[in-house]
C-alpha positions in Angstrom: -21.2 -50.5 -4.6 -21.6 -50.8 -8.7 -19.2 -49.3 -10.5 -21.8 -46.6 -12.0 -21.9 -45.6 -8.4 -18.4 -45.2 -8.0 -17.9 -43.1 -11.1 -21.0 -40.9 -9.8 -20.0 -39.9 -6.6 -16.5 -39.6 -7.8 -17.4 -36.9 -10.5 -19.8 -35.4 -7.8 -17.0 -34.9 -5.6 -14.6 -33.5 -8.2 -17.3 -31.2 -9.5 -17.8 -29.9 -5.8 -14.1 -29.1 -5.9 -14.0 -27.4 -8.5 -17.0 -25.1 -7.8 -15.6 -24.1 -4.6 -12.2 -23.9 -6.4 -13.4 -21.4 -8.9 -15.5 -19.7 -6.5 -12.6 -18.2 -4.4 -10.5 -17.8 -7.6 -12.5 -15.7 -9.4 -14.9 -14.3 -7.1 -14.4 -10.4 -7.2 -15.7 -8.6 -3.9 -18.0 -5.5 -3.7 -16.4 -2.8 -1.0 -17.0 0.7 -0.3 -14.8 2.0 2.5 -15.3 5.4 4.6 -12.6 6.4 7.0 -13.2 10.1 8.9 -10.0 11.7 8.1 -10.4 14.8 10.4 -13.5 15.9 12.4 -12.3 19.1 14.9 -13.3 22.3 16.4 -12.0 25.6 14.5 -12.0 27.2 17.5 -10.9 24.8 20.3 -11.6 25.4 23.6 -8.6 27.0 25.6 -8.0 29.2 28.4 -5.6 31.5 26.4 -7.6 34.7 26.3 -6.8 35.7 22.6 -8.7 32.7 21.4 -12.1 33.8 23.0 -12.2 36.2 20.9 -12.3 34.4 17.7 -15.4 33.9 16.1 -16.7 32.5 12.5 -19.3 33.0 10.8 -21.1 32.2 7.1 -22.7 35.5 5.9 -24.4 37.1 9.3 -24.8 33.5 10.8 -22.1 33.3 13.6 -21.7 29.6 14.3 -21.5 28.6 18.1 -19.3 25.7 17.3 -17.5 25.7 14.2 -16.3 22.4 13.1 -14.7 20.8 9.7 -14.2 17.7 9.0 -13.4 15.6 6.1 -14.7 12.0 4.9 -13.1 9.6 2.1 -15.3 7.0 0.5 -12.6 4.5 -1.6 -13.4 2.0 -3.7 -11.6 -1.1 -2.2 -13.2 -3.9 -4.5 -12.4 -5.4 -7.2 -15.1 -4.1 -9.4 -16.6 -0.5 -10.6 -19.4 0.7 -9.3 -21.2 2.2 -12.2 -24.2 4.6 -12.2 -27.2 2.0 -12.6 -25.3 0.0 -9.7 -27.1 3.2 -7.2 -29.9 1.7 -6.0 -29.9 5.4 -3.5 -27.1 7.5 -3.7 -24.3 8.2 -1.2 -24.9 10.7 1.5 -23.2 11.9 4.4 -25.0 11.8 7.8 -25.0 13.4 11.0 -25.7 10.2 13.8 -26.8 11.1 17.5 -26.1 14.8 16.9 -29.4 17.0 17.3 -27.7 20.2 18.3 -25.3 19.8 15.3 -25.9 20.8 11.9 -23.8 20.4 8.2 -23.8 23.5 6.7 -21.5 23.2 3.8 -20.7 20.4 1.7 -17.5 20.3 -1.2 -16.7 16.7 -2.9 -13.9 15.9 -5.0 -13.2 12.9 -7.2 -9.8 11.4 -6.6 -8.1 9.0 -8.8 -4.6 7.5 -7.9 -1.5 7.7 -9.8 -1.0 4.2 -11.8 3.0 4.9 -13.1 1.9 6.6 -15.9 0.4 9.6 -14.7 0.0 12.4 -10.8 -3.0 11.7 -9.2 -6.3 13.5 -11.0 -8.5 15.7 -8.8 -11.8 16.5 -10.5 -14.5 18.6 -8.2 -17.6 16.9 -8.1 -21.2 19.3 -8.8 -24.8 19.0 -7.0 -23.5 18.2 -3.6 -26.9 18.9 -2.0 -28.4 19.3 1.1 -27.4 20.2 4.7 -28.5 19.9 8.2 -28.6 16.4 9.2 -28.3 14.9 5.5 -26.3 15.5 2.9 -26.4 13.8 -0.8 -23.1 13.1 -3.0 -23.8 13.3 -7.1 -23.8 9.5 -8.4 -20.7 8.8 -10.3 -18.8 6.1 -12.0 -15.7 4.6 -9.3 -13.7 2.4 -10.5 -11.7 0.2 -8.9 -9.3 2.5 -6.2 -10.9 5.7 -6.5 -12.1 7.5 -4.0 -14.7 10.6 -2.8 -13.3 13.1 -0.2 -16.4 15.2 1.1 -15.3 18.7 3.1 -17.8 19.5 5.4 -18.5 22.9 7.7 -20.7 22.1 10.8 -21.7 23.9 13.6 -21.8 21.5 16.7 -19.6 19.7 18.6 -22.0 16.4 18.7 -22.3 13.8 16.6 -20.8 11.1 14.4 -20.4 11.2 10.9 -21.3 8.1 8.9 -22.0 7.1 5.1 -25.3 6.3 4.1 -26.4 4.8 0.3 -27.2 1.5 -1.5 -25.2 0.1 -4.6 -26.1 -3.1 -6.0 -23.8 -6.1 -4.5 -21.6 -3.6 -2.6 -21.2 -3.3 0.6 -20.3 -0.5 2.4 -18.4 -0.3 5.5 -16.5 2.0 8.3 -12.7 1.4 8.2 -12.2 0.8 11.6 -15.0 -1.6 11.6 -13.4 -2.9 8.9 -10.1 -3.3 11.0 -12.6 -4.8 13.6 -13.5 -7.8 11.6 -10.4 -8.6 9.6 -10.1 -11.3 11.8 -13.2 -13.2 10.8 -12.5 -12.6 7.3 -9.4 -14.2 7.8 -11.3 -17.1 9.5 -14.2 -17.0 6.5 -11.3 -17.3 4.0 -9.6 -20.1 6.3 -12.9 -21.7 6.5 -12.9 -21.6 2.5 -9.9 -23.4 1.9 -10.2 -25.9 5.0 -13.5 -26.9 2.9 -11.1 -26.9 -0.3 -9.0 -29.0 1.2 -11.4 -31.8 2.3 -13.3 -31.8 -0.6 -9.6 -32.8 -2.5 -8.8 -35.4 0.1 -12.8 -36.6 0.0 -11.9 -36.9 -3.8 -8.3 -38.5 -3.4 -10.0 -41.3 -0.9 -13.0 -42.3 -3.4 -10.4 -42.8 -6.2 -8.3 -44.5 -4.2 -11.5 -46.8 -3.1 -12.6 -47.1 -6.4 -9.2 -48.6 -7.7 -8.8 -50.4 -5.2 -12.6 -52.2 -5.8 -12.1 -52.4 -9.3 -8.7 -52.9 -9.7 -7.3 -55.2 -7.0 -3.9 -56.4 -6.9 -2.8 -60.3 -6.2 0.7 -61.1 -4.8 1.8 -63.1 -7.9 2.4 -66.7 -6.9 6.2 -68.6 -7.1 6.1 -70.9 -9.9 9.5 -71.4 -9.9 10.5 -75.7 -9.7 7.7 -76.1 -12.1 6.9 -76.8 -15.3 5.9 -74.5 -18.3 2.4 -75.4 -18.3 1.8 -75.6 -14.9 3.3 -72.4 -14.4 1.2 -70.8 -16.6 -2.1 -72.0 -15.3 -1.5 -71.0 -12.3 -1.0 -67.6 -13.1 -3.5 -67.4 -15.6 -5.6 -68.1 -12.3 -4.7 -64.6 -11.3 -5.3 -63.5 -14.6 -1.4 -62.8 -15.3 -0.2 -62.8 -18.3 2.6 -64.8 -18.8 5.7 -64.3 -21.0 7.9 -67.3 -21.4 12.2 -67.1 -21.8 13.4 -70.7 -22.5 16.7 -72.6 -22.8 18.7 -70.9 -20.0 21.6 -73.2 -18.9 20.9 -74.7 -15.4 20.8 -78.0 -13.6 17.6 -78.2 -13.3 15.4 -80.2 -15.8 14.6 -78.9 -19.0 11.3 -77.4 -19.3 11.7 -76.1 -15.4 11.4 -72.7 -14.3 14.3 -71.6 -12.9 13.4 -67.6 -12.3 10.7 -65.4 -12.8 9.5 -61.7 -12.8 8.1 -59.7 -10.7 9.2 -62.0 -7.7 7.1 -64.0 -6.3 5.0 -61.9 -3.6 4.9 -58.8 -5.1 1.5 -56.9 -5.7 0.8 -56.9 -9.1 -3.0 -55.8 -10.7 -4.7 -58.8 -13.1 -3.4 -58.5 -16.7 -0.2 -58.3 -15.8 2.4 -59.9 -17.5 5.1 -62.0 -15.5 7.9 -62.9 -17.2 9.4 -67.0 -16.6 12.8 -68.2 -17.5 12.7 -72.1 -18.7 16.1 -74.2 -17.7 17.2 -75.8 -21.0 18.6 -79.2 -19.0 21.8 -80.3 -17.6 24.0 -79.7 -21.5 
């Protein structure tokens, strides 16, 4: 493999890292989340006499069934969801529940306290609709704000859901939420396992690429020779050689008596190593 190839697929590598790097960093998720706070009879069925006797009604409509329940829509993401993200707005529908019907609707706009300030409450206008259907007013909600929707229904059948369509957001029950934490966990798991072996893929083609283009040698012993000798043969290695002379010894003059890095130790070409000529018996 040429070295432009190494230098290619090493920058590939390290780009793909970096992507997926920045990807998890700084993505910024899209969430609605609905929970049903409270859905129950007002007049629960009981054998005490008394409460047969209870009735409510709206105007002159006496409801068979009176039910309230309550919904809150929270804004779990990490980004608004401004008024040109509605593609449709929220509503509040009535699943599998023919002989129920919604027949009030009150929203409010909740904002959370942040240290500085209580919570803010702020009702919420043009709640329309009733029966199976019911439409929120679109609104700007930022990032943990929520909508809680107070609803009167006559019925005891049916499940309550949140219909709409923002752009990138997703919109989801809580406890089906709590039902696929797990595979998040897993997707997020699967994330950085990629991470991960896109660094060590990166580590292992640097590694190969200095090892092809920058080998190492075990540097020969020149010691018991002379000067010049000692220096071509490392010049075969392409070491470059540094020369100490006159050190006392009883070797011959001219001799090399030591040298650095020892002999057999990896050393890359250009190197220098170091040789101490003996100066003679004095």
């Amino acid at each position: 493999m040429t070295l432009q190839s190494w230098t290619t697929a090493t920058i590939g590598v390290a780009g793909l890292c970096f992507a997926i790097y920045a990807y998890i960093k700084n993505r910024k998720p899209r969430r609605l989340i609905y929970v049903v706070e409270t859905d129950e009879l007002l007049v629960p069925s009981t054998q005490h006499p008394d409460w047969g006797q209870l009735t409510v009604k709206i105007g002159d409509l006496e409801l068979d069934q009176p039910r309230s329940a309550a919904i809150r829509i929270t804004n779990t993401g990490k980004v608004e969801a401004r008024l040109e993200d509605y593609d449709e707005p929220l509503r509040i529908v009535m699943l599998e529940g023919q002989n129920s019907a919604i027949l009030a609707a009150a929203a409010t706009l909740i904002t959370p306290a942040d240290g500085k300030r209580p919570p803010q409450v702020k009702n919420l206008d043009d709640v329309s609709g009733s029966g199976q259907d019911v439409t929120l007013p679109k609104v700007l909600l930022n990032e943990r704000e929520s909508i809680r929707i107070r609803l009167l229904i006559d019925g005891s059948d049916g499940e309550l859901a949140v219909r709409g369509r923002l752009a990138g957001f997703k919109i989801t029950n809580l406890q089906v939420e709590t039902r696929n934490r797990g595979s998040a966990r897993s997707r997020h798991g699967f994330e950085l396992a990629v991470l991960g072996a896109a660094s060590a893929v990166l580590v292992l083609a640097g590694t190969m690429f200095w090892v092809e283009f920058h080998p190492t040698h075990a540097v020969p012993d020149v010691r018991g020779l002379d000067a010049a000798t000692a220096v071509n043969q490392l010049s075969e290695y392409e070491y470059r050689t540094q020369i100490l002379r006159d050190f006392p010894s009883d070797k011959p003059a001219g001799t090399v008596i030591q040298q650095s890095p020892e002999a057999g130790s990896k050393r890359p070409p250009n190197s220098e190593v170091t040789i101490l000529l003996s100066a003679g018996h004095q």
